[in-house]
C-alpha positions as CSV (number, residue, x, y, z in Angstrom):
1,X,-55.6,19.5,69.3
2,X,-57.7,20.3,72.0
3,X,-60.1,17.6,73.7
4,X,-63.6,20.0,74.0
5,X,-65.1,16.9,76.0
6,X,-63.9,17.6,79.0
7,X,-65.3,20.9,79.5
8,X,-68.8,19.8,78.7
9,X,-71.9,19.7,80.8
10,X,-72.6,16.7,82.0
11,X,-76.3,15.4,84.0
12,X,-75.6,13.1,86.4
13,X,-76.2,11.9,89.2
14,X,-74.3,13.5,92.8
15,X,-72.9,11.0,95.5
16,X,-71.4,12.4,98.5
17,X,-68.1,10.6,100.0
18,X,-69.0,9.1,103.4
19,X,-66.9,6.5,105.4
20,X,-64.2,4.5,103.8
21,X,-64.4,6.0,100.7
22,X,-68.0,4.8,100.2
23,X,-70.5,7.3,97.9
24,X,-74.1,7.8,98.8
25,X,-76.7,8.8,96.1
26,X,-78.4,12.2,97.2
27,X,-81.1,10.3,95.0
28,X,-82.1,7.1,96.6
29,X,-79.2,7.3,99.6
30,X,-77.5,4.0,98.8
31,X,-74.3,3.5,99.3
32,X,-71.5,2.0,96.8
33,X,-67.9,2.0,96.0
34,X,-66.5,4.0,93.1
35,X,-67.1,1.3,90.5
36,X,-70.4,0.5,91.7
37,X,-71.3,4.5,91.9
38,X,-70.1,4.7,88.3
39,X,-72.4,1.9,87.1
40,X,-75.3,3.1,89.1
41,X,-75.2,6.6,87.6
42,X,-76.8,5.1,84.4
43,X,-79.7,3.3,86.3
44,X,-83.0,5.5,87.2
45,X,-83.6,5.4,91.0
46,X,-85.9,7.1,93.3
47,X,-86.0,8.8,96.8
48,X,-86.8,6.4,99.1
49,X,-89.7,6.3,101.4
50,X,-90.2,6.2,105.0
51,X,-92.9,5.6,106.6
52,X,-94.0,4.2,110.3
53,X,-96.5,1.8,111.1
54,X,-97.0,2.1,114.7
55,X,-99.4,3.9,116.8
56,X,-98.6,7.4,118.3
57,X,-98.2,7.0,121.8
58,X,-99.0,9.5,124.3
59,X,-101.4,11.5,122.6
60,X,-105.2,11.2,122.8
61,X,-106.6,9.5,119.4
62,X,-109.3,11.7,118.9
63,X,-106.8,14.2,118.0
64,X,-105.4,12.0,115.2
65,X,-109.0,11.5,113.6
């Protein structure tokens, strides 16, 4: 008998290997181990977001309004 499972689409999540075997989410970029990449494929995350709050230097502010 043939196990079908293996051959069947799966969604998931994709982690990319980085350093020492760690796996960072394309999702959120966090980084885990291969147990902790395997839990964390069940859990909804989100893209994280960057964002400065300094002021531009250099340039003249009535440029920025």
């Amino acid at each position: 008998m043939t196990d079908t499972r293996s051959n069947a689409d799966q969604i998931g999540k994709v982690f990319a290997v980085r350093r020492h075997g760690l796996l960072e989410c394309l999702v959120c970029g966090e980084l885990f181990t291969r147990t902790t990449a395997a839990e964390h494929a069940e859990v909804d995350c989100y893209p994280s977001v960057e964002f400065c709050l300094l002021e531009p230097v250099g340039r003249n502010k009535r440029q920025l309004l």
